[in-house]
C-alpha positions in Angstrom: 68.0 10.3 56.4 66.6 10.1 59.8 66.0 13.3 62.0 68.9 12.0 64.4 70.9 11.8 61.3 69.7 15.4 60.5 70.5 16.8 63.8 73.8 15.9 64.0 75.3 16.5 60.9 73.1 19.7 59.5 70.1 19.3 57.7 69.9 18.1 53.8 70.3 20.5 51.2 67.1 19.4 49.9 65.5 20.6 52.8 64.1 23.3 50.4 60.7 24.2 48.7 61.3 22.8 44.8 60.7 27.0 43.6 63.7 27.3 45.4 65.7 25.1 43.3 63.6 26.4 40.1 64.8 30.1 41.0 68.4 28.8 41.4 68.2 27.4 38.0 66.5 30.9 36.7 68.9 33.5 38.3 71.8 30.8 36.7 70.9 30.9 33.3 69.7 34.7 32.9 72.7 35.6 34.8 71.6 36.9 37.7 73.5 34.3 40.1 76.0 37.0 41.6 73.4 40.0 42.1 73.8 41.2 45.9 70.5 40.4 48.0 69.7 41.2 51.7 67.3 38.8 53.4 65.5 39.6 56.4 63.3 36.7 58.7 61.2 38.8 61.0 57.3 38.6 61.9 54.6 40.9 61.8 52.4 40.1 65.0 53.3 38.4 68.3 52.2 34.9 68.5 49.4 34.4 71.2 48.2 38.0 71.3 50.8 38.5 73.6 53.2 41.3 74.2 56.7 39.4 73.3 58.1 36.5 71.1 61.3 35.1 72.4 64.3 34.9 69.3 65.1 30.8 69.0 66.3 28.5 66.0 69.8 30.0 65.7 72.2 26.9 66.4 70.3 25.1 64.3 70.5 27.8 61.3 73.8 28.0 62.1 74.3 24.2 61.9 72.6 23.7 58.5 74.4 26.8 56.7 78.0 25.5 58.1 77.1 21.9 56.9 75.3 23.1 53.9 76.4 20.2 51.2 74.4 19.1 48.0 75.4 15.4 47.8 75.9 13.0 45.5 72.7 11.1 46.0 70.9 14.4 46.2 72.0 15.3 42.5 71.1 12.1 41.3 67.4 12.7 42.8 67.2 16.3 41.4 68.4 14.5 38.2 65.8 12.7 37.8 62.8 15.4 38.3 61.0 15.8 35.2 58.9 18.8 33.7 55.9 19.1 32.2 56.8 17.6 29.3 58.6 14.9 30.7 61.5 15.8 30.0 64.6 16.3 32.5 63.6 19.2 34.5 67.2 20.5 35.3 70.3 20.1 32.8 73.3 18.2 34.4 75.5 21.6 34.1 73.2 22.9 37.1 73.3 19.9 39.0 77.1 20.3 38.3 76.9 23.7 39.3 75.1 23.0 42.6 78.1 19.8 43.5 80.1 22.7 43.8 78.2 25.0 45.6 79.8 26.4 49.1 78.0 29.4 50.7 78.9 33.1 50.9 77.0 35.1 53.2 76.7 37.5 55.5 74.9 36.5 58.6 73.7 38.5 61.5 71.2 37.5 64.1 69.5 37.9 67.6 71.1 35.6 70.3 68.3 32.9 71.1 66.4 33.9 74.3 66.0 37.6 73.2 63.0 38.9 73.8 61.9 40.2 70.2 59.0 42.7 68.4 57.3 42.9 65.1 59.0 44.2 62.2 62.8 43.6 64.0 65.1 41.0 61.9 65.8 37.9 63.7 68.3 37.1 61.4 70.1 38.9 58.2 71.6 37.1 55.7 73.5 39.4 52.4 75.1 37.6 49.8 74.5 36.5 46.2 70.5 36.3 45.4 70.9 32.9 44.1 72.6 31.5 47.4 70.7 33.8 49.7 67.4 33.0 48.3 68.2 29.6 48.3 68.2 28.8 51.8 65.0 30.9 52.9 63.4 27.7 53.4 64.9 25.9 55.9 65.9 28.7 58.1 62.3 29.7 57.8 61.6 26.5 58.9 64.3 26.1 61.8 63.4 29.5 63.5 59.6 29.9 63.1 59.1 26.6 65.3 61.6 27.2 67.9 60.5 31.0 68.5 57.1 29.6 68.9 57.4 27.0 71.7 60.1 29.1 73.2 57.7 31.8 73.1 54.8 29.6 74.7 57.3 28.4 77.6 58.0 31.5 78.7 54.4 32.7 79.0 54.0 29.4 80.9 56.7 30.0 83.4 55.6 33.7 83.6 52.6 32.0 85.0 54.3 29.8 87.0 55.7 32.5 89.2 59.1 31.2 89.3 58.2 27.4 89.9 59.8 25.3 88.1 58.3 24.2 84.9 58.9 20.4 83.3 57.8 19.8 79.5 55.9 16.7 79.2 55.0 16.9 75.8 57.5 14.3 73.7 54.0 11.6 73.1 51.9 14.2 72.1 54.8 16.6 69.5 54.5 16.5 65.7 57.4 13.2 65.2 60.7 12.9 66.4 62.5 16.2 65.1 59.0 17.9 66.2 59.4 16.4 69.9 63.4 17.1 70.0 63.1 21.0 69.0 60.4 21.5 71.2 62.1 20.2 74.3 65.4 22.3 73.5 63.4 25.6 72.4 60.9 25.4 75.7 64.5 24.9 77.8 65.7 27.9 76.0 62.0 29.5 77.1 62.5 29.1 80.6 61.8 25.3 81.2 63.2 23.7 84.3 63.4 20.1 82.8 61.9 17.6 80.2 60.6 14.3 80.4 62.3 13.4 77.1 65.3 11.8 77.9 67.0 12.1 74.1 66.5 15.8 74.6 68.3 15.3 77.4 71.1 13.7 76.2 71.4 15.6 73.0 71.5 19.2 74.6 72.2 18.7 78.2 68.6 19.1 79.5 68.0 18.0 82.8 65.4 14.9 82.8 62.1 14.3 84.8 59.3 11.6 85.2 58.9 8.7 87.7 55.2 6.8 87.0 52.7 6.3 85.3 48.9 5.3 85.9 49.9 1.6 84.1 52.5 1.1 87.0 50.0 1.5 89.8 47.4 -0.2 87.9 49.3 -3.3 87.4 49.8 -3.7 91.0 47.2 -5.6 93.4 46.4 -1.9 95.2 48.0 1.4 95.2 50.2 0.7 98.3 51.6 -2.3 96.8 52.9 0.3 93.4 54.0 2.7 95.5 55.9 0.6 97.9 57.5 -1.4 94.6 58.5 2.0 93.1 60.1 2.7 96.2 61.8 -0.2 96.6 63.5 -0.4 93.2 63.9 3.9 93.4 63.6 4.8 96.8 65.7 8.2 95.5 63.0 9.4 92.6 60.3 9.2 94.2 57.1 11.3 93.2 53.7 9.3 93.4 51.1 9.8 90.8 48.1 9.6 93.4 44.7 10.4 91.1 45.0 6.9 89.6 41.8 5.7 92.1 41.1 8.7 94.6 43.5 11.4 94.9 43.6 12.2 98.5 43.7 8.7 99.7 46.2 8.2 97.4 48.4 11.2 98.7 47.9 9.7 102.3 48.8 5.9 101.3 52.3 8.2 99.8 52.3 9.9 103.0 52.7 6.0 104.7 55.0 5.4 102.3 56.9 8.1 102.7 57.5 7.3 106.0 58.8 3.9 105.1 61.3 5.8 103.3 62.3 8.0 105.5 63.2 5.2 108.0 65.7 3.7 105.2 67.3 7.3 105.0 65.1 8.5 101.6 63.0 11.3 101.4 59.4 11.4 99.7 60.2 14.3 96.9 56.7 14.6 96.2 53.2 13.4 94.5 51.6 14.8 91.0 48.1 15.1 90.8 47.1 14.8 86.9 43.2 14.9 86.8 39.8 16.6 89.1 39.7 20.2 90.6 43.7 20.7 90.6 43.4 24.2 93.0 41.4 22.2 95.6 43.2 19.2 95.6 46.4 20.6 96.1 45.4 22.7 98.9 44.4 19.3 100.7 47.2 17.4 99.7 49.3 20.3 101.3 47.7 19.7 104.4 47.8 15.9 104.3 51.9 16.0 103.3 52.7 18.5 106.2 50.6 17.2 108.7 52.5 13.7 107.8 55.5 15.5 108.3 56.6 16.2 104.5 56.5 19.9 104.3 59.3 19.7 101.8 57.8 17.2 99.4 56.4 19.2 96.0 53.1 18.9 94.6 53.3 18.8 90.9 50.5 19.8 88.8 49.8 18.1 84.8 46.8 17.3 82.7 46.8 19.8 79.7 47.9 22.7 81.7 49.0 26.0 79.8 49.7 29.8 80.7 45.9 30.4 81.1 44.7 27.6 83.5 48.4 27.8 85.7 47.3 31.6 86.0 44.1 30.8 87.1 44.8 27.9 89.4 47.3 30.6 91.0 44.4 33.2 91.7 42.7 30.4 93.6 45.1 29.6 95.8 46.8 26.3 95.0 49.4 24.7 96.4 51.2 23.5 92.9 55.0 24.2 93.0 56.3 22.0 89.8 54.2 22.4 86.7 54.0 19.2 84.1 52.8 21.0 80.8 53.1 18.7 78.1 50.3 19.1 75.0 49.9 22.9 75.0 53.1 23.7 74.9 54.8 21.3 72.2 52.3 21.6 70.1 51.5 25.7 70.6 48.1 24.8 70.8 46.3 28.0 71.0 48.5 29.2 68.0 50.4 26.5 66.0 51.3 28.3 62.7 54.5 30.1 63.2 54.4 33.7 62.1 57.3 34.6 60.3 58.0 35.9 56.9 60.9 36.0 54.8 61.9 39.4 52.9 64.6 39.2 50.1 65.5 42.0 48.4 68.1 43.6 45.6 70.5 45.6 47.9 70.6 47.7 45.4 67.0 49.2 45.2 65.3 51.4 47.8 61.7 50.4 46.5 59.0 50.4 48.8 56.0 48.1 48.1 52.7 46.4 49.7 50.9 43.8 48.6 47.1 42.9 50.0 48.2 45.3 53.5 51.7 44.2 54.0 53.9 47.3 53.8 57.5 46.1 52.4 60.9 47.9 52.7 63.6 46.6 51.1 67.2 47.2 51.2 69.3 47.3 54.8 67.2 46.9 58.0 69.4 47.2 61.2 67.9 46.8 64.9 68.2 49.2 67.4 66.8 50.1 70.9 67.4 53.8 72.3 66.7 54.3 76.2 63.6 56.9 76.5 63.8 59.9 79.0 63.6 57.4 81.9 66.5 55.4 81.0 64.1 52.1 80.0 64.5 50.8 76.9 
């Protein structure tokens, strides 16, 4: 099964840790199956010692519990586990069991793109403690992820200052599934666009990219790309100028540019990707308007995150489209999710901590009261 496979019809059922399955089999056979459970996802600190986490992964939860489905190939693998004794490791009148299994639960949830805090449920699930046990995995797995990067591109386009942010990150993400949720989460975070053009097609995300250093480099000289590009797409055109000397490549686009404008085209921009990116776009500001392109945006890539887009801000540069690509896909400063699972009894009011972590069971419900000034 193949993560396009995945995506469109709802994850596997065996998308699932194998204690899952051995805790199935337990609460079946001491009769426990039916006993009422709450689960809870939530998280305990915000990721990136920051201040928020935005709430992302729902469709997809929502996908893989609607399509949930043990198949028959699936039983015939689980059929052929073995314990330690080499003997089968679950009897065929579980496997029977879980052919027939369609869920029952309760779900509740935070929309995706809600801002979020510690200890608030991102999503409650109540039902049977077999069933709701059961698929703690994969919705651990679907939201954890999601809330990160969406998290990440939000602090990137807080930094941004309302320019428009592209993800660039599809070559450097964790495999195919890892590349497509990133690019829908950082959308969901407040990206303007992605250079992955199946995450674009799959969830309606408007694409980005023109050229690489490999297209000017496999022309005799720089004009000679940048005329060719223009020639074949005189309507996309952004020049990647640092492939020899930045400036003197933003002035050979500036010539270029003008060639296009003659042919009724516009020069949309140039991206610098490498060297002092706050002083070269103030010069490449001064080059483009003095040429006439006052309207043509300077986009900004090369391993950019919240931090250096802040900083390149406080020194006064020109940037107004933001390429971010590696940091973001990948969460780099922070790339374990932070999310726990809590399923209880609903029928026990215990409260217990293990190693620090202070654990309620039972009902949670989030709430937000105004305070005497009306703010939340």
């Amino acid at each position: 099964m193949n993560a396009a496979h995945v995506r469109s019809t709802g994850a596997s059922a065996l998308l699932t840790d194998l204690y899952q399955l051995t805790m199935a089999y337990g609460y079946l056979k001491t009769g426990k199956a039916d006993q009422e459970a709450v689960f809870h996802l939530l998280f305990r600190k915000q990721p990136f010692q920051g201040g928020f986490t935005l709430s992302c992964g729902l469709a997809d939860s929502i996908q893989y519990l609607l399509g949930f489905k043990f198949e028959t190939f699936d039983l015939e693998y689980l059929g052929k586990l073995k314990g330690n004794d080499r003997k089968r490791l679950f009897e065929p009148a579980f496997l029977k069991y879980l052919g027939g299994l369609k869920l029952r639960l309760d779900v509740d949830a935070i929309p995706e793109g809600t801002v979020v805090f510690p200890q608030e449920p991102l999503l409650r699930i109540r039902g049977c403690i077999l069933q709701a046990q059961f698929v703690e995995t994969a919705l651990l797995n679907l939201v954890n992820f999601q809330s990160l990067i969406a998290t990440k591109a939000a602090r990137v386009c807080l930094a941004a200052q309302g320019d428009p942010v592209v993800e660039f990150g599809l070559r450097r993400a964790q495999g195919i599934d890892g590349a497509l949720t990133a690019s829908r989460a950082a959308y969901i975070g407040g990206c303007a666009g992605t250079s992955n053009v199946l995450a674009g097609k799959v969830f309606a995300i408007p694409v980005k990219g023109t050229h690489a250093h490999s297209w000017v480099m496999s022309f005799e000289n720089e004009v000679g790309a940048f005329n060719a590009y223009a020639d074949v797409l005189p309507n996309n055109c952004i020049f990647l100028v640092d492939t020899y000397d930045s400036l003197q490549g933003v002035r050979r686009a500036v010539e270029v540019g003008k060639r296009l404008r003659k042919r009724g085209h516009e020069l949309a921009g140039i991206r610098l990707d490498s060297g002092d990116l706050a002083y070269l776009s103030i010069e490449t500001r001064k080059i483009l308007d003095a040429g006439g392109f006052k309207n043509a945006v300077i986009v900004g890539s090369n391993d950019l995150d919240e931090h250096l887009i802040a900083s390149l801000k406080q020194q006064g540069a020109k940037i107004n489209m933001w390429g971010v690509g590696t940091m973001l896909v990948t969460a780099y400063d922070q790339p374990a999710p932070v999310c726990p699972v809590l399923i209880h009894p609903s029928n026990t009011d215990r409260v217990y901590s293990m190693h620090n972590k202070l654990r309620f069971a039972g009902w949670m419900v989030r709430s937000r009261r105004p305070d005497r000034h009306g703010l939340d």
